[in-house]
TORKOL-4160 file (C-alpha; in steps of 0.2 Angstrom, whole numbers, padded with zeros to 4 digits, m for minus):
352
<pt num="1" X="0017" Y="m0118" Z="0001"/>
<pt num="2" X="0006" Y="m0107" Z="m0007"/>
<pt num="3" X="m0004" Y="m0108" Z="0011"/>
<pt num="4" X="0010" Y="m0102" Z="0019"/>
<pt num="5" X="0010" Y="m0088" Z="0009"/>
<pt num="6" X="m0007" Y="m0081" Z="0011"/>
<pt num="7" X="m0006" Y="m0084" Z="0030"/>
<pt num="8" X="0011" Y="m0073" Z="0029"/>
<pt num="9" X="0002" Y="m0060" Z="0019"/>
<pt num="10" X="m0015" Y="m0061" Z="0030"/>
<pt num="11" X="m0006" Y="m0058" Z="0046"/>
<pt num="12" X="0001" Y="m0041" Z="0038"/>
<pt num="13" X="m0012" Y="m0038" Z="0031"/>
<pt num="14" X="m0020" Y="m0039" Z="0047"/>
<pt num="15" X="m0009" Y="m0029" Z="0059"/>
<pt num="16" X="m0011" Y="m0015" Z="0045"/>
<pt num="17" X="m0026" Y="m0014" Z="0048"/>
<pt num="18" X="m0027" Y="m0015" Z="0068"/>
<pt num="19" X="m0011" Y="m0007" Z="0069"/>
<pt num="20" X="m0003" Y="m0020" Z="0079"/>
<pt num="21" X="0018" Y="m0021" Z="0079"/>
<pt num="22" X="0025" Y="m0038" Z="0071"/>
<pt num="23" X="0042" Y="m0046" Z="0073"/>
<pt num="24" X="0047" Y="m0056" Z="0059"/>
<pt num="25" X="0058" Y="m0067" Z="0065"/>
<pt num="26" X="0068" Y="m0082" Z="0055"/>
<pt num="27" X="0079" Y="m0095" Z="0063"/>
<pt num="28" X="0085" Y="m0080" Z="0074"/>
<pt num="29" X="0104" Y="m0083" Z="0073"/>
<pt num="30" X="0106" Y="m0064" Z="0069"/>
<pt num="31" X="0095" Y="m0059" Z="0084"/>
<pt num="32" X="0111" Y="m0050" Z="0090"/>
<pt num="33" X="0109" Y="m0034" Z="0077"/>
<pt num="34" X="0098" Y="m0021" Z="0081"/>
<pt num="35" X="0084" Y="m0018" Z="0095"/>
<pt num="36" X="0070" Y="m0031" Z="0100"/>
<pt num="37" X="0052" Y="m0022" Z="0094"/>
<pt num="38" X="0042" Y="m0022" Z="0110"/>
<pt num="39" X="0024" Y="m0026" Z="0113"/>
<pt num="40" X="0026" Y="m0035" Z="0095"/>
<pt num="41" X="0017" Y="m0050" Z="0089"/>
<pt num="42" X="0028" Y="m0063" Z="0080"/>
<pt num="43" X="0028" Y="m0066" Z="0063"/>
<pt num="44" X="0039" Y="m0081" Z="0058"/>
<pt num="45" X="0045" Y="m0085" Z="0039"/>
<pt num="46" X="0055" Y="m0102" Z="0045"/>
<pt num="47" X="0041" Y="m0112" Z="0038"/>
<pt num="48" X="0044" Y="m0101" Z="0022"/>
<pt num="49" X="0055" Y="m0113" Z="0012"/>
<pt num="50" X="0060" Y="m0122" Z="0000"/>
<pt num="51" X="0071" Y="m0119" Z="m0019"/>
<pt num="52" X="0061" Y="m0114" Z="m0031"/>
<pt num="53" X="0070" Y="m0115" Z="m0045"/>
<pt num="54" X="0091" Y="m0118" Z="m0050"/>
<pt num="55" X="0100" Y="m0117" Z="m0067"/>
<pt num="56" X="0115" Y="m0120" Z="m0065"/>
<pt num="57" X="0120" Y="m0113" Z="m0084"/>
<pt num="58" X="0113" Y="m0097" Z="m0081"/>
<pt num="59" X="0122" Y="m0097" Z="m0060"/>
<pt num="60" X="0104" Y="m0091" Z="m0052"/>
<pt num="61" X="0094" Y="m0098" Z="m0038"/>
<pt num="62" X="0076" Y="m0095" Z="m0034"/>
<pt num="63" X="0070" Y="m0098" Z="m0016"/>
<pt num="64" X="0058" Y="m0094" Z="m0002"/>
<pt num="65" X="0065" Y="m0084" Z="0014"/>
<pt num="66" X="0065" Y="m0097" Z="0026"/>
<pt num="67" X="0076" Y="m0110" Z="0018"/>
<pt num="68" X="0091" Y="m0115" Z="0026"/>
<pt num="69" X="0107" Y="m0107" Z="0020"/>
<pt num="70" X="0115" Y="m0124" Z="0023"/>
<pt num="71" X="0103" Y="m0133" Z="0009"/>
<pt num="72" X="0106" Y="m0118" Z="m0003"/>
<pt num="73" X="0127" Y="m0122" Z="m0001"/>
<pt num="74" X="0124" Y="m0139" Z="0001"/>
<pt num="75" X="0114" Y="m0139" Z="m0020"/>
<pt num="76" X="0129" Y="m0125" Z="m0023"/>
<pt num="77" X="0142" Y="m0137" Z="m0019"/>
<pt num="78" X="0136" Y="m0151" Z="m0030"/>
<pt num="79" X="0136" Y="m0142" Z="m0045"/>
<pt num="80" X="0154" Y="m0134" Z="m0040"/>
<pt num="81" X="0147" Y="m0117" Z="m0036"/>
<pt num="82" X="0142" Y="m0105" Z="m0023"/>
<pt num="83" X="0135" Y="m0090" Z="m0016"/>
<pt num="84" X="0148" Y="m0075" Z="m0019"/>
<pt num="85" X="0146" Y="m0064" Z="m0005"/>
<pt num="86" X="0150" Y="m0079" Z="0009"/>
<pt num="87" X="0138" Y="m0075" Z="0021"/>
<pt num="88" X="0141" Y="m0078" Z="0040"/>
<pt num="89" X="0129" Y="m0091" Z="0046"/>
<pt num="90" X="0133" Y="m0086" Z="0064"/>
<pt num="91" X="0123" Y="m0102" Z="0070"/>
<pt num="92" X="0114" Y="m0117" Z="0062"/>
<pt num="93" X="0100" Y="m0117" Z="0054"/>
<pt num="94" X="0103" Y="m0098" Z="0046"/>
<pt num="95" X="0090" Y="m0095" Z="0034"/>
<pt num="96" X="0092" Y="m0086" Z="0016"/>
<pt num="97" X="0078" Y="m0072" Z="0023"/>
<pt num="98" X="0090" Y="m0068" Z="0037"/>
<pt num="99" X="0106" Y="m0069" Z="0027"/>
<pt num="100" X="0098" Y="m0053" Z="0016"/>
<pt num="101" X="0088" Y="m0044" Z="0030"/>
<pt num="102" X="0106" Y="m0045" Z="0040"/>
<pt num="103" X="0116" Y="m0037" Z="0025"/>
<pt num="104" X="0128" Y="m0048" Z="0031"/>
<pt num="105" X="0145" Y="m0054" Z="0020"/>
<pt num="106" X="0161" Y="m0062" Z="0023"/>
<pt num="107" X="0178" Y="m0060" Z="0020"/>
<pt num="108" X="0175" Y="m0062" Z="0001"/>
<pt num="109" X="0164" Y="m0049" Z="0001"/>
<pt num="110" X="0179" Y="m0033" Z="m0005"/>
<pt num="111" X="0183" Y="m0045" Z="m0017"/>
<pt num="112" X="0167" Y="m0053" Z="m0026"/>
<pt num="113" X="0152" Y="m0038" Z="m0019"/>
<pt num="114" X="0140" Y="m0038" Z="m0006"/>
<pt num="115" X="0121" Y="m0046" Z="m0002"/>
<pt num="116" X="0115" Y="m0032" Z="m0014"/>
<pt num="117" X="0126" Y="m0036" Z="m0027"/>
<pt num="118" X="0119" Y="m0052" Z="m0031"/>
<pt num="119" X="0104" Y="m0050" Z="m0028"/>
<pt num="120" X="0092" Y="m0051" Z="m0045"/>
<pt num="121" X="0076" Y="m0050" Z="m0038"/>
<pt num="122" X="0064" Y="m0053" Z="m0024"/>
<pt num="123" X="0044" Y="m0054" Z="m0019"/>
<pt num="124" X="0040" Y="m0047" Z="m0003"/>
<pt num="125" X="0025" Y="m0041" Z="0007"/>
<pt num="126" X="0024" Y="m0021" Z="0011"/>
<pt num="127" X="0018" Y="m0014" Z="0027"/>
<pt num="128" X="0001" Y="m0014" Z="0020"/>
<pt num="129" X="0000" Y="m0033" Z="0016"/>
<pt num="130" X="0003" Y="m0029" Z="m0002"/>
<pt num="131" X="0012" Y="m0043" Z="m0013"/>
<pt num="132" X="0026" Y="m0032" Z="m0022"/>
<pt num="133" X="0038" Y="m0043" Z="m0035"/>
<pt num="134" X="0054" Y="m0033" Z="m0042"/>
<pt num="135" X="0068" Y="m0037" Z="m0053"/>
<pt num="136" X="0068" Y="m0055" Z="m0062"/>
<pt num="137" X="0083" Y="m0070" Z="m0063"/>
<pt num="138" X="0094" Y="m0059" Z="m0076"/>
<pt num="139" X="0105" Y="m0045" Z="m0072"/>
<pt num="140" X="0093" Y="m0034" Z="m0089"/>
<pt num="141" X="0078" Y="m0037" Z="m0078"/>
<pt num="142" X="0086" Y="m0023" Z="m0063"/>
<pt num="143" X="0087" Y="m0008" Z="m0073"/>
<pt num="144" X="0081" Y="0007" Z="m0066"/>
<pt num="145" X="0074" Y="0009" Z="m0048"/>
<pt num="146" X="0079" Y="m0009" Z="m0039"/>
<pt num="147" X="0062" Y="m0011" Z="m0026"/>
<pt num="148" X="0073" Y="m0027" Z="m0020"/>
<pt num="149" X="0090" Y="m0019" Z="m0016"/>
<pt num="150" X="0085" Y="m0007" Z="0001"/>
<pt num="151" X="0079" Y="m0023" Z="0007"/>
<pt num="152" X="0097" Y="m0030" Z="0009"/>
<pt num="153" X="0101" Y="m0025" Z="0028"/>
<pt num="154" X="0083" Y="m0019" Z="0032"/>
<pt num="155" X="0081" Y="m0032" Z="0046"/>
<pt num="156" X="0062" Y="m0035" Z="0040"/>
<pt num="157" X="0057" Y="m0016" Z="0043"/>
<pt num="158" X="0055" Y="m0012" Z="0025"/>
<pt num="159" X="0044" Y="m0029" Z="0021"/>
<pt num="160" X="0043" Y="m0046" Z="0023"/>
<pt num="161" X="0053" Y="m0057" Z="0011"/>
<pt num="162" X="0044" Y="m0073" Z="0004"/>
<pt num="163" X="0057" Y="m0075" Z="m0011"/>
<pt num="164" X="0074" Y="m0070" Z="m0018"/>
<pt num="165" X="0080" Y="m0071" Z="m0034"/>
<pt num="166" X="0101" Y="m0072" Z="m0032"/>
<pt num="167" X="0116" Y="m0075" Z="m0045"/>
<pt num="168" X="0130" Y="m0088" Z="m0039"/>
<pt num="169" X="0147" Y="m0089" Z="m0043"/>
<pt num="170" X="0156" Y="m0106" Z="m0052"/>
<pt num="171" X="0169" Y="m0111" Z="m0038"/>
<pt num="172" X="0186" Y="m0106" Z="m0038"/>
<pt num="173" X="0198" Y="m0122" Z="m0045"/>
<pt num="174" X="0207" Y="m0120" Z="m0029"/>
<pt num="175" X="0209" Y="m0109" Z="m0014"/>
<pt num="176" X="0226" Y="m0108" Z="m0003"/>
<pt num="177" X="0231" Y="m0097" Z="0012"/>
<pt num="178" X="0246" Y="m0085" Z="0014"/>
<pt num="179" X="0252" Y="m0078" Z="0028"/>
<pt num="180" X="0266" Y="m0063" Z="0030"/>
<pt num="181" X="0272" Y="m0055" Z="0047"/>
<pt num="182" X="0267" Y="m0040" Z="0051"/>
<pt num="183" X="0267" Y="m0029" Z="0065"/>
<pt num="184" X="0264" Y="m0011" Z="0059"/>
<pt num="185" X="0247" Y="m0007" Z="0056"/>
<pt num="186" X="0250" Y="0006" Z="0041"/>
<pt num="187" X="0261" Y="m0005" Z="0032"/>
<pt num="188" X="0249" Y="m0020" Z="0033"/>
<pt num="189" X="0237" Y="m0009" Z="0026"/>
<pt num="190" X="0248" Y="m0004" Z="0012"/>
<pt num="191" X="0252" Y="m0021" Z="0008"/>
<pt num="192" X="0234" Y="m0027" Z="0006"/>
<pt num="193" X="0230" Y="m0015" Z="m0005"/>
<pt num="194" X="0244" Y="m0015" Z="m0015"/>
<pt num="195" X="0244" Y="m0033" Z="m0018"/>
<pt num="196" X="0225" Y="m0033" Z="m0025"/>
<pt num="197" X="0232" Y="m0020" Z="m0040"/>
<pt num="198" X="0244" Y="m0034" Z="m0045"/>
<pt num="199" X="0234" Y="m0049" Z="m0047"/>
<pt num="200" X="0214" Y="m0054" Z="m0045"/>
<pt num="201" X="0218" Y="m0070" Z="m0035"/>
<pt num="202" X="0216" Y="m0064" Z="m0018"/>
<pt num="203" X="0196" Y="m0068" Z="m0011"/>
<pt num="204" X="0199" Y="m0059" Z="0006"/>
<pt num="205" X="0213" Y="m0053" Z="0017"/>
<pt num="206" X="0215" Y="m0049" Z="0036"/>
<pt num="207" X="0226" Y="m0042" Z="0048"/>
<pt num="208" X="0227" Y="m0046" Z="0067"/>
<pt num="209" X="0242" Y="m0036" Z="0073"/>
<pt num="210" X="0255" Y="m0048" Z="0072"/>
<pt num="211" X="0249" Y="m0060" Z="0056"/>
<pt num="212" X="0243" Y="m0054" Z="0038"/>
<pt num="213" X="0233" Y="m0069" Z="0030"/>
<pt num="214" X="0228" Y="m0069" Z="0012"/>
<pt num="215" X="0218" Y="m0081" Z="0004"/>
<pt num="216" X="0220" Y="m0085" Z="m0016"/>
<pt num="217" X="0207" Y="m0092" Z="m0026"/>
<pt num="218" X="0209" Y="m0097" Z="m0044"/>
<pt num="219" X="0219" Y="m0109" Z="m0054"/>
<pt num="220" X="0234" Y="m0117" Z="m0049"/>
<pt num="221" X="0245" Y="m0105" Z="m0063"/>
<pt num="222" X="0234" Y="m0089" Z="m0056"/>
<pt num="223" X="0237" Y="m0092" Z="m0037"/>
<pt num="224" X="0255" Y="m0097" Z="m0039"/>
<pt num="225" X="0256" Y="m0083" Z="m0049"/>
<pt num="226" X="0251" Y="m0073" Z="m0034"/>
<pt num="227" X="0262" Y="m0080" Z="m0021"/>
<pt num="228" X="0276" Y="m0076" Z="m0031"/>
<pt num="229" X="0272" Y="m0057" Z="m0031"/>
<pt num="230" X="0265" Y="m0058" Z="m0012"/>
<pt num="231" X="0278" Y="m0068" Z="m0003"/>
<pt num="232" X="0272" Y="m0079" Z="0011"/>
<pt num="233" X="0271" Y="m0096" Z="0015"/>
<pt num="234" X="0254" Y="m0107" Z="0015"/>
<pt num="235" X="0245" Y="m0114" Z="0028"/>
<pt num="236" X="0229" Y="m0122" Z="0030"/>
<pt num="237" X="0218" Y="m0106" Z="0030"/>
<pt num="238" X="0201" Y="m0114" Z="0028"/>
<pt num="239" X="0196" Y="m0116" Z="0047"/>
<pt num="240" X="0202" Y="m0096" Z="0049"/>
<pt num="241" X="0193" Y="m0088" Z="0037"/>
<pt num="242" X="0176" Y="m0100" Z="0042"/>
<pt num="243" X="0179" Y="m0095" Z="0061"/>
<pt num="244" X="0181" Y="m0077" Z="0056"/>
<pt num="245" X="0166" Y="m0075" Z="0047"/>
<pt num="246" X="0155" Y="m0082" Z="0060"/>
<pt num="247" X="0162" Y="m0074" Z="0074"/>
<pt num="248" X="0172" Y="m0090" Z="0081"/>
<pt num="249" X="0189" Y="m0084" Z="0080"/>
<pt num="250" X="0197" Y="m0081" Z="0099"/>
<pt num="251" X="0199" Y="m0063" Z="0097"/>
<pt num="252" X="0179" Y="m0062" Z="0098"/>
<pt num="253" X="0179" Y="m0071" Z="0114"/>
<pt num="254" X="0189" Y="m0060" Z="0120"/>
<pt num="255" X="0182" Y="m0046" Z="0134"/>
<pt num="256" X="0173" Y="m0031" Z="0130"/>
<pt num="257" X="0160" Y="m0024" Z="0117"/>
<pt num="258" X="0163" Y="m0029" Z="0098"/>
<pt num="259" X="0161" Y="m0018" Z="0086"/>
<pt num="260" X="0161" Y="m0017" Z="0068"/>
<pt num="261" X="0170" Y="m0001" Z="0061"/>
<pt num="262" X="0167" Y="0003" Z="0042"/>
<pt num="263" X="0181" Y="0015" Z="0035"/>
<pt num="264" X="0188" Y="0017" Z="0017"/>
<pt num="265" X="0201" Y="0005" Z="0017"/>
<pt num="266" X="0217" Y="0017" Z="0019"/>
<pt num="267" X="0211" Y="0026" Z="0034"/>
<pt num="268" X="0220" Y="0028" Z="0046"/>
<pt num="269" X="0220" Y="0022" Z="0063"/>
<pt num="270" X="0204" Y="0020" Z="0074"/>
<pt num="271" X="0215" Y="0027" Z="0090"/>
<pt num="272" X="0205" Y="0019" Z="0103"/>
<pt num="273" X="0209" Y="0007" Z="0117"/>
<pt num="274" X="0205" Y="m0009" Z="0112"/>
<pt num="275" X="0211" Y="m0025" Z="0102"/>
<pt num="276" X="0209" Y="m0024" Z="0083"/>
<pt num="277" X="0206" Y="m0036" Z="0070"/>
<pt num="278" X="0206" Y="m0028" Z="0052"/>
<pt num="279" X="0196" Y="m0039" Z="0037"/>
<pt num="280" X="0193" Y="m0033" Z="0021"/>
<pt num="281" X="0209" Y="m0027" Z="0019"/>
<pt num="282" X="0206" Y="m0012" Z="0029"/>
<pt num="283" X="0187" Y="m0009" Z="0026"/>
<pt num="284" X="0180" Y="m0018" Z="0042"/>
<pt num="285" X="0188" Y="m0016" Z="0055"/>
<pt num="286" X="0183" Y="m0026" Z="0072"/>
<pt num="287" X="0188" Y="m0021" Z="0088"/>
<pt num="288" X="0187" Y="m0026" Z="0105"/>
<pt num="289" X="0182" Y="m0012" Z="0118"/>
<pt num="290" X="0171" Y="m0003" Z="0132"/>
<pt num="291" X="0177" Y="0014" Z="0128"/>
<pt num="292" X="0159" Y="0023" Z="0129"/>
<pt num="293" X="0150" Y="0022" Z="0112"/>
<pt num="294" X="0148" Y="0041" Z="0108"/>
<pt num="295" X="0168" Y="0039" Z="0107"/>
<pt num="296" X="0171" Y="0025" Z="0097"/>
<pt num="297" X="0155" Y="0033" Z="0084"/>
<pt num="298" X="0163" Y="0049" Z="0085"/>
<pt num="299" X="0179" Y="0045" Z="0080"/>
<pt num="300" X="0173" Y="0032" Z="0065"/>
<pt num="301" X="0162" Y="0048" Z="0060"/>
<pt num="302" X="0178" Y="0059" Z="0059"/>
<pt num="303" X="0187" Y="0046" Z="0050"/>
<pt num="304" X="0170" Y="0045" Z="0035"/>
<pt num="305" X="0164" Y="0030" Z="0042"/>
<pt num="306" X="0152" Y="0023" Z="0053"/>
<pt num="307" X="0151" Y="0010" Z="0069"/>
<pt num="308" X="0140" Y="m0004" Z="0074"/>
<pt num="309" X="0139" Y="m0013" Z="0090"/>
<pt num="310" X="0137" Y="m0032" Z="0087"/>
<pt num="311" X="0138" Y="m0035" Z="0107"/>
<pt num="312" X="0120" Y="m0044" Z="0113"/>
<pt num="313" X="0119" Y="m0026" Z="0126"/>
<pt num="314" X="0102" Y="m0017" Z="0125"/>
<pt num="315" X="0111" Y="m0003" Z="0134"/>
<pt num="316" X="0119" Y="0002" Z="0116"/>
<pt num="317" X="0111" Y="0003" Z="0101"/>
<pt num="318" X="0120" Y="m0009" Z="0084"/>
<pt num="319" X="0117" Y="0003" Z="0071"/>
<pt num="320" X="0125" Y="0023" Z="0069"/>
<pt num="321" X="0111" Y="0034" Z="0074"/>
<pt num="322" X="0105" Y="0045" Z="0059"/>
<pt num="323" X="0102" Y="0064" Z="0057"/>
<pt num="324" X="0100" Y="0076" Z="0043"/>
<pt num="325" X="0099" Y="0068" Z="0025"/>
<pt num="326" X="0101" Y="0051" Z="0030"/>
<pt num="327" X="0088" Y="0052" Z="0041"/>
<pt num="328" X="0076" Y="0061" Z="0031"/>
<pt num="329" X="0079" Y="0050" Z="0018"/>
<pt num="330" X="0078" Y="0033" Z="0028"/>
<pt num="331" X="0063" Y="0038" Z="0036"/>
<pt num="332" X="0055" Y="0041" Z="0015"/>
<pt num="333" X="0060" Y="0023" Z="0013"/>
<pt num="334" X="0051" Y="0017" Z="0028"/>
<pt num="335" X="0035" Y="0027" Z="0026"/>
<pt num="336" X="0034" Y="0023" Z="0008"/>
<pt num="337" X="0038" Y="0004" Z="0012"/>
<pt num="338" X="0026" Y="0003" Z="0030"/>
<pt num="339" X="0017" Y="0020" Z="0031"/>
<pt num="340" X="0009" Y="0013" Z="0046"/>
<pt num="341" X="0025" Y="0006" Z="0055"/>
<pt num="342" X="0022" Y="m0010" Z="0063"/>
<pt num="343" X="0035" Y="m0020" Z="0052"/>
<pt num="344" X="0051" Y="m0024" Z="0064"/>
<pt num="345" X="0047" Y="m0002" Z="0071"/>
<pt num="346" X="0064" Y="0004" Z="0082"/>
<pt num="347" X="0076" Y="m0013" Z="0075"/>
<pt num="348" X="0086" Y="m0004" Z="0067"/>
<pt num="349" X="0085" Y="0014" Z="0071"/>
<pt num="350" X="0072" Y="0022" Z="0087"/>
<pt num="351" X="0065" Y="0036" Z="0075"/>
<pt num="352" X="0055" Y="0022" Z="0065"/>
């Protein structure tokens, strides 16, 4: 293994000093999201693998980019515990590098945090082929300025990750599913986020225009608890909320463009043509359309958010294009992190 990570670092090392573009690539099940880098030699971390280390007690895992998310869950599962921020695997053979290059989380992730929020640390090589390790296995090793955390939804252009240090989560003693009818949007709304102020059972809640599903994780006491606040009647939830995080649900087979809209969760209607499917309780919001891009940006823009296209169409870029601060300030990260460009340059935004 440590082979594999001197040829990693020899290979950047290299195109910094030629100058030559590299695609890092992983198992490529998130090859969706941003642009393809042209005229770009590959750079593949699959081989990169492996857990490095696990302590249950403590709830952190230690491994290398390329290992497969399904043998991290499948270690997770055996000591009852897993990774909080439920990342979508999207395909087989999803690696743990992608799953933090994507910034990627489930439906748990209003509920439990993000990629960046349980990350503890990581070892990755800069744009100059420089070995750089930041933060450490316990959340008193991250103080100051985190190095690891800009790499969380980078897609690779910021470095490339050979290891990430992560916290788990014990599993929840049970999980059951609620549903509720509901056919206005505003009340839906109102409803999921009113009902997490009244009890911390609820790991993720969505609605599609007609249903609102709530999943309850936590004792037997704590969840019936819940249901007797909420209302509903269960159902089997699990195959829903493993469909909608890796985009298997009908609603994305449906026609159109998807897009992902990220909005504070009380905002108001997205007021576009299209089909909508709300998760997060009212944070992301999916939707189904081929209203022109500039429309459906504009208007996330108006409401304090922003849009990404998640559609597999070169024609229209998956990330909100930048300008003034946030794109002064992206492109410091970029040159500090790759002064010379060639990690991943145009994936996720054409300036770098």
């Amino acid at each position: 293994m440590p082979g594999q990570t001197k040829g990693i670092v020899s290979a950047v090392r290299e195109a910094f000093s030629t100058q030559t573009a590299l695609n890092i690539t992983g198992a490529g099940t998130k090859s969706f999201l941003g642009q393809k880098p042209g005229n770009a030699r590959e750079l593949s971390i699959t081989g990169h693998s492996g857990i490095i280390e696990y302590d249950p007690a403590e709830l952190v895992l230690v491994a290398r980019a390329g290992t497969p998310l399904r043998d991290i869950e499948c270690l997770l599962n055996e000591n009852q515990q897993m990774l909080g921020f439920e990342p979508p695997f999207v395909d087989e053979g999803a690696t743990l590098g992608g799953a933090v290059a994507s910034g990627l989380a489930g439906p748990r992730r209003a509920y439990s945090g993000g990629v960046r929020d349980f990350i503890l640390g990581a070892t990755f090589v800069n744009g100059k082929g420089e070995t750089v390790t930041a933060g450490g296995k316990v959340m008193k090793n991250v103080a100051g300025f985190d190095l690891f955390r800009p790499m969380a939804g980078s897609m690779g252009t910021l470095g490339v990750l050979l290891e990430v240090s992560l916290r788990v989560l014990p599993m929840p003693e049970m999980e059951k599913t609620l549903i509720q009818e509901e056919s206005d949007e505003r009340q839906a709304l109102q409803k999921m986020n009113r009902w997490p102020c009244e009890t911390q059972a609820i790991s993720a809640a969505c609605w599609d225009g007609r249903l609102i599903r709530i999943r309850l994780s936590g004792s037997q006491s704590g969840i019936e608890h819940a249901r007797s606040y909420i209302g509903g009647e269960y159902i089997d939830g699990i195959g829903y909320w493993q469909n909608l995080n890796n985009f298997n649900l009908d609603f994305f087979k449906q026609a159109g463009r998807l897009w992902r809209v990220s909005l504070a969760p009380m905002s108001e209607s997205i007021g576009i043509d299209s089909t909508q499917l709300i998760d997060w309780g009212g944070s992301q919001r999916w939707l189904k359309s081929d209203e022109p891009p500039e429309i459906i940006r504009s208007r996330a823009v108006q409401l304090g958010g922003h849009a990404e296209c998640f559609s597999d169409d070169t024609a229209v870029a998956t990330y909100q294009p930048l300008d003034g601060v946030l794109l002064t300030v992206n492109r410091r990260f970029k040159d500090a992190f790759d002064p010379a460009g060639i990690l991943n340059p145009g994936r996720l935004h054409p300036e770098f």
